[in-house]
C-alpha positions as CSV (number, residue, x, y, z in Angstrom):
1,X,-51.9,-28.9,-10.9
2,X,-51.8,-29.0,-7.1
3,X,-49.8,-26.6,-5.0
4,X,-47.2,-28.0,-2.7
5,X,-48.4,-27.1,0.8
6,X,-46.2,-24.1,2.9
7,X,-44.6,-26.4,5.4
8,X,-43.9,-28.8,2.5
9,X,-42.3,-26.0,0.7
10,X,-40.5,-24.8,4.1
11,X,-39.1,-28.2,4.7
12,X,-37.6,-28.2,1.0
13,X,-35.9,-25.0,1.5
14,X,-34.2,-26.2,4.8
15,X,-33.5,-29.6,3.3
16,X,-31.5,-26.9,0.4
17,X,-30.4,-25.7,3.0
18,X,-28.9,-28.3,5.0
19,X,-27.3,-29.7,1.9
20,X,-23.3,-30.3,1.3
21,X,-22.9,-28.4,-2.0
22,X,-20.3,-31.1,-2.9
23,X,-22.4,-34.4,-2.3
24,X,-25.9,-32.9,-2.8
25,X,-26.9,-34.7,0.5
26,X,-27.9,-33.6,3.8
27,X,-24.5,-32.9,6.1
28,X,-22.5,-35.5,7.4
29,X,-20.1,-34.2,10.1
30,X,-20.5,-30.4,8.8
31,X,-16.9,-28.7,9.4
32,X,-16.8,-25.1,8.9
33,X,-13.4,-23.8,7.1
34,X,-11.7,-20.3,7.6
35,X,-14.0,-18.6,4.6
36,X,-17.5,-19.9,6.7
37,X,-18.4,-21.9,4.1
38,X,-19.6,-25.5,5.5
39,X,-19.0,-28.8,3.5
40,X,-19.2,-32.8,4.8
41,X,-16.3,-34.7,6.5
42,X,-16.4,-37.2,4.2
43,X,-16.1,-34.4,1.5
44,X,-13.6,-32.5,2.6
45,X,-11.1,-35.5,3.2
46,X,-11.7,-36.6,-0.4
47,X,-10.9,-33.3,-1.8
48,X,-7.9,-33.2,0.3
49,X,-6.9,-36.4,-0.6
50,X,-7.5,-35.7,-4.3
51,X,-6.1,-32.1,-4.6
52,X,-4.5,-30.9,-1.8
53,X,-1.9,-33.0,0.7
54,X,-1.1,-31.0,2.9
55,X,-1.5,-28.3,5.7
56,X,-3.7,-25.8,3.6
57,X,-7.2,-26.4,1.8
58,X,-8.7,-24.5,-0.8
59,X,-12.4,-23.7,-0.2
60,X,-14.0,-25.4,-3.8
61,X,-16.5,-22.4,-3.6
62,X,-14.9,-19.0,-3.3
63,X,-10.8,-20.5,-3.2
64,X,-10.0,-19.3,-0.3
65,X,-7.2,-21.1,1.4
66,X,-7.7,-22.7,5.3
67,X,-5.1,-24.2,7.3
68,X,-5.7,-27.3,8.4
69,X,-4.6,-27.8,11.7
70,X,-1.6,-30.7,11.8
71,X,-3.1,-31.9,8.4
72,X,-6.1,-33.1,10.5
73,X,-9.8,-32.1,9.4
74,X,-11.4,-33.3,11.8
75,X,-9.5,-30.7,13.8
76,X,-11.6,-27.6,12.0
77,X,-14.8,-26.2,13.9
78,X,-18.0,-27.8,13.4
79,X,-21.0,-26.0,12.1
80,X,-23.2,-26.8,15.3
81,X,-25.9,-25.2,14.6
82,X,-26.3,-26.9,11.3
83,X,-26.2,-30.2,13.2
84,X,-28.6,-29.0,15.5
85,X,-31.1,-28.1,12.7
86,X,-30.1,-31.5,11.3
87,X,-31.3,-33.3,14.4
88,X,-34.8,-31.4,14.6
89,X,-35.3,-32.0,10.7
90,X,-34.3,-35.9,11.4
91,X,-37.2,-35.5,14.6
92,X,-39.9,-34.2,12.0
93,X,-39.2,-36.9,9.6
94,X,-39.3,-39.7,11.8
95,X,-43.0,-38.3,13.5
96,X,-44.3,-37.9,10.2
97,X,-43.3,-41.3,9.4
98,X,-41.0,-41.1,6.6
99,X,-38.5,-38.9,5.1
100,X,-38.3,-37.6,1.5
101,X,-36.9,-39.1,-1.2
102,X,-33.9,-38.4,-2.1
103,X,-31.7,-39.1,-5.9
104,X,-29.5,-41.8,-5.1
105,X,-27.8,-41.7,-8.6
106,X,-29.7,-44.5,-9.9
107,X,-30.2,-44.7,-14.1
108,X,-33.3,-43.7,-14.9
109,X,-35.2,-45.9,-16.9
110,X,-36.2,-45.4,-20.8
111,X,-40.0,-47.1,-20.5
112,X,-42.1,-48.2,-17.9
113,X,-41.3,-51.5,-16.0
114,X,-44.9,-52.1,-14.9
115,X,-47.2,-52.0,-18.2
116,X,-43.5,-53.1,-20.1
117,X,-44.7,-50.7,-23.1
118,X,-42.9,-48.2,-25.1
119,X,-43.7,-45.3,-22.8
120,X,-41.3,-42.3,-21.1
121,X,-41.3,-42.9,-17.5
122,X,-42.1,-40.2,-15.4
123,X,-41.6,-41.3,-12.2
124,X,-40.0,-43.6,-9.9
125,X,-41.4,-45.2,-6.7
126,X,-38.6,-46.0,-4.6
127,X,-40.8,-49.0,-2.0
128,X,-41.6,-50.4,-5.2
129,X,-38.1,-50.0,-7.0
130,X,-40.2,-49.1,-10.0
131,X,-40.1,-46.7,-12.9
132,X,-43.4,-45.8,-13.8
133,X,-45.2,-44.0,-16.9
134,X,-47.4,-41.0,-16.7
135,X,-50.4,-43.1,-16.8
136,X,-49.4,-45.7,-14.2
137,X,-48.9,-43.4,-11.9
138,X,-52.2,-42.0,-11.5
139,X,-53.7,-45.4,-10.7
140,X,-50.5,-45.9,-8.4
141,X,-51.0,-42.6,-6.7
142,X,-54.9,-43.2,-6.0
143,X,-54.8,-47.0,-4.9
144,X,-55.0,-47.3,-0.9
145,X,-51.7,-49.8,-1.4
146,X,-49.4,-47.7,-3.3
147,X,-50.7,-43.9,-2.9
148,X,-48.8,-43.4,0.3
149,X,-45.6,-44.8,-1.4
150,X,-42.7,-42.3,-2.1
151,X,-42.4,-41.3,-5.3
152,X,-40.3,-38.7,-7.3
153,X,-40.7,-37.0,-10.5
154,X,-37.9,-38.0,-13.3
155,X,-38.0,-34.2,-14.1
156,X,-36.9,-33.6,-10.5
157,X,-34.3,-36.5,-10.1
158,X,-33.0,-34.7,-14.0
159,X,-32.6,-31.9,-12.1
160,X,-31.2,-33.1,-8.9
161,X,-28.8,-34.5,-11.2
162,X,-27.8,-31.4,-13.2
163,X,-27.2,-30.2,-9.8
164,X,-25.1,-32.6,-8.9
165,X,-23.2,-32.3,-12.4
166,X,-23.0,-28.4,-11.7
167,X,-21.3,-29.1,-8.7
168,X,-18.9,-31.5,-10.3
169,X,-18.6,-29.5,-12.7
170,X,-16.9,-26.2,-10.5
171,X,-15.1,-28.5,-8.4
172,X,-13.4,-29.6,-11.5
173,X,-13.0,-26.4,-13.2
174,X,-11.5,-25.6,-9.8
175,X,-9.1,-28.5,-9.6
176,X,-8.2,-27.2,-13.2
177,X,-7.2,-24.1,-12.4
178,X,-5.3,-24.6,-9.5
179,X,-3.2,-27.4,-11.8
180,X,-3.0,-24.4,-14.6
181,X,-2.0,-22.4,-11.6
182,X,0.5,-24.6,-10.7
183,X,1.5,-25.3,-14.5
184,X,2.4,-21.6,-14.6
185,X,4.2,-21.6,-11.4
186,X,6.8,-24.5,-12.8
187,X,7.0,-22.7,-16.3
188,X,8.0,-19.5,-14.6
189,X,10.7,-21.5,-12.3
190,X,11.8,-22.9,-15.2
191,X,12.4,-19.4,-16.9
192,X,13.7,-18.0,-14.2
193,X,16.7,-21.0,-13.7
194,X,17.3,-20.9,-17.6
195,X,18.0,-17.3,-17.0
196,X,19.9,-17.5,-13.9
197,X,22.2,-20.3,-16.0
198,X,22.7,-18.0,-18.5
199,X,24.0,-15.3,-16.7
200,X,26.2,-17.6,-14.5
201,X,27.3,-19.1,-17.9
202,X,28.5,-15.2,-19.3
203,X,29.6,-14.3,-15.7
204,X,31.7,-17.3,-16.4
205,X,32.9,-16.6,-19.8
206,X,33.6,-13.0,-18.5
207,X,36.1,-13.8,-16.1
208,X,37.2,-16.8,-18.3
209,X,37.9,-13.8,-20.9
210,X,39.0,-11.3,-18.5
211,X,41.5,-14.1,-16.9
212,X,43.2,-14.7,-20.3
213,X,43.3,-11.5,-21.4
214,X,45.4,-11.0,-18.4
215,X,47.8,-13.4,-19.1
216,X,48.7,-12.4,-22.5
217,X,48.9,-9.2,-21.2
218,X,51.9,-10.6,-18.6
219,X,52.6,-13.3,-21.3
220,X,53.9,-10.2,-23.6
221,X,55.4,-8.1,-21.1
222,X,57.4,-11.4,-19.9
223,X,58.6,-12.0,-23.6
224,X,59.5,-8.1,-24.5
225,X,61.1,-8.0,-21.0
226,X,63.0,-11.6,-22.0
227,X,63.8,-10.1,-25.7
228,X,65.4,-6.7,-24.4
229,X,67.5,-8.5,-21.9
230,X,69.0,-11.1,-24.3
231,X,69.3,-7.6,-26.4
232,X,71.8,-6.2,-24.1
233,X,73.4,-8.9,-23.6
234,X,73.8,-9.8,-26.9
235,X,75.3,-5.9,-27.0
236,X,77.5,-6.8,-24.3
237,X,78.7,-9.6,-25.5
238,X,79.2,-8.5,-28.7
239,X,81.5,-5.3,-27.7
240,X,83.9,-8.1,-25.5
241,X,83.9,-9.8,-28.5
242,X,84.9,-6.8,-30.6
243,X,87.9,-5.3,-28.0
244,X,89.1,-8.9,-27.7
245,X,89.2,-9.0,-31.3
246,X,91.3,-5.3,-31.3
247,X,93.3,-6.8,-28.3
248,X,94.4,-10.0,-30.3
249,X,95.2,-8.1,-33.5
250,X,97.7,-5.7,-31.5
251,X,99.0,-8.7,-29.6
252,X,99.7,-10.3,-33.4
253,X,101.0,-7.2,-34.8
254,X,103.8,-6.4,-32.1
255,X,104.9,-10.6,-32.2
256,X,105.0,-9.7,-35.9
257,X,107.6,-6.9,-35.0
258,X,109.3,-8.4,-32.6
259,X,110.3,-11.3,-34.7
260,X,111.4,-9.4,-37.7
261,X,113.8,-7.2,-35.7
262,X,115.1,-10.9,-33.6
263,X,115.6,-12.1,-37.4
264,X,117.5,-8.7,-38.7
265,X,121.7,-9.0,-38.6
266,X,121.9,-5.3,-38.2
267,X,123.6,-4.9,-34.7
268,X,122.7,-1.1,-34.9
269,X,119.0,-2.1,-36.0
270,X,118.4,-4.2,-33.1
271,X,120.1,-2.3,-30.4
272,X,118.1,0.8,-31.7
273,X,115.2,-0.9,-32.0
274,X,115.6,-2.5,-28.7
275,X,113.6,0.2,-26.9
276,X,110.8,0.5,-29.1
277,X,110.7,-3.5,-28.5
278,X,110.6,-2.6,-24.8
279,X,107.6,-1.0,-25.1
280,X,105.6,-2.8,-27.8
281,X,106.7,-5.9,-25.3
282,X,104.8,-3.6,-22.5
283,X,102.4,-2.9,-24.5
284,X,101.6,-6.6,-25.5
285,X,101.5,-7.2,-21.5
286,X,99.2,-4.6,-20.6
287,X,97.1,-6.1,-23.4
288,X,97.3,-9.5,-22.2
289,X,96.3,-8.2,-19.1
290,X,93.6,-6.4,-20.2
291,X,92.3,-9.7,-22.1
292,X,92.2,-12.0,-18.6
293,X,90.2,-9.8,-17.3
294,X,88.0,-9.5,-20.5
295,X,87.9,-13.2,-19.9
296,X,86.8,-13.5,-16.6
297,X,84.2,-11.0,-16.9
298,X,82.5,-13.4,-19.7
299,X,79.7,-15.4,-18.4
């Protein structure tokens, strides 16, 4: 098997190199963000577009976060030096004549398209747009008309493609981490407000509880305050009652007298018992007296 020459080998390497580990192609526009790592223009505004909207990127390679300056990428540094390294690889191609070929993402195909048999193609030429078997492509590499053509092994363009899926691959795995990320974020908000309801909510129901408490409290003093004061009134009121009662008795008793001794025909009787008259007649004043006043005193 032949060897691959150094500079062929060196220009590989810097073609690696030069390569946007997002597309897999040599650097369009190569913008450098805060963690040094260098992607494509073209890239970059797709992630953002795709992931993150906003003021802040996160580098797909080691996550850290750059600010993008007024949400504009075209804003961030550009890798000059990568672009200068772009332009001297771009001279060497075009002197040689050609550049290498690169996977475009085409299908490979299952047999050859030139003998049309049943046979595993091994590789593709791209100026013939042909997918060749292992034994078509000696003749086509040895025959003065096709041998300078460019052709690329389906074991490279497989692997070229893994590559490529590798890289799709982490960018997705990153994508799904910053969404579990952000999953997380909303399930701990969430937690945190259900919390924060329910302690409002008890806070609540403690001074709800605390408030009625209170007014039973004042509700009860107010009644036993209400209860003992209709008690001594009810005491008052009931000892008026009682001397008014004693008051009206004497008053009926000495009427009583008086008329038995104004009925009697015993002149010594009611001249002698004119005094004692006198003074059951006072009497029956004073407890007249004694009664308007009971009387006006009632509310």
């Amino acid at each position: 098997m032949a060897t691959a020459s150094p500079s062929h080998v060196s220009k590989e390497k810097l073609t690696d190199e030069l390569s946007c580990s997002l597309c897999l192609e040599c650097y369009k526009q190569p913008k450098v963000l805060q963690c040094q790592h260098t992607f494509c223009l073209p890239c970059l505004q797709r992630l953002m577009e795709a992931s993150f909207p906003g003021m802040v990127i996160i580098c797909p390679l080691c996550r850290e976060q750059s600010i993008v300056p007024n949400g504009n990428l075209e804003a961030l540094k550009t890798n000059y030096i990568v672009e200068n390294l772009l332009t001297v690889m771009a001279q060497c191609s075009s002197m040689a004549g050609h550049s290498d070929l690169e996977w475009s993402g085409q299908t490979v195909a299952k047999y050859c398209q030139l003998c049309q048999e049943e046979r595993k193609t091994d590789i593709f030429c791209d100026d013939c747009k042909m997918w060749l078997c292992k034994s078509c492509s000696v003749p086509h590499n040895r025959l003065p008309a096709t041998k300078s053509h460019r052709t690329m092994a389906v074991a490279d363009i497989v692997t070229k493609a893994k590559d490529k899926l590798k890289v799709v691959e982490k960018e997705m795995q990153g994508l799904q981490e910053a969404i579990e990320e952000q999953h997380q974020k909303v399930l701990m908000n969430q937690e945190f407000l259900s919390e924060q309801a329910s302690k409002v909510a008890s806070q609540i129901e403690a001074s709800w509880r605390k408030t009625v408490d209170i007014i039973t409290e004042k509700k009860v003093a107010l009644m036993q305050d209400i209860a003992m004061s209709v008690s001594q009134i009810d005491a008052k009121q009931q000892q008026k009652i009682n001397l008014l009662q004693e008051h009206a008795q004497r008053i009926k008793e000495g009427l009583s007298f008086v008329k038995d001794v104004r009925k009697s025909s015993d002149a010594h009787l009611i001249t002698n018992m004119f005094g004692h008259v006198e003074t059951v007649r006072q009497s029956v004043s004073n407890d007249s007296l004694g009664l308007r006043m009971i009387l006006r005193n009632v509310k």
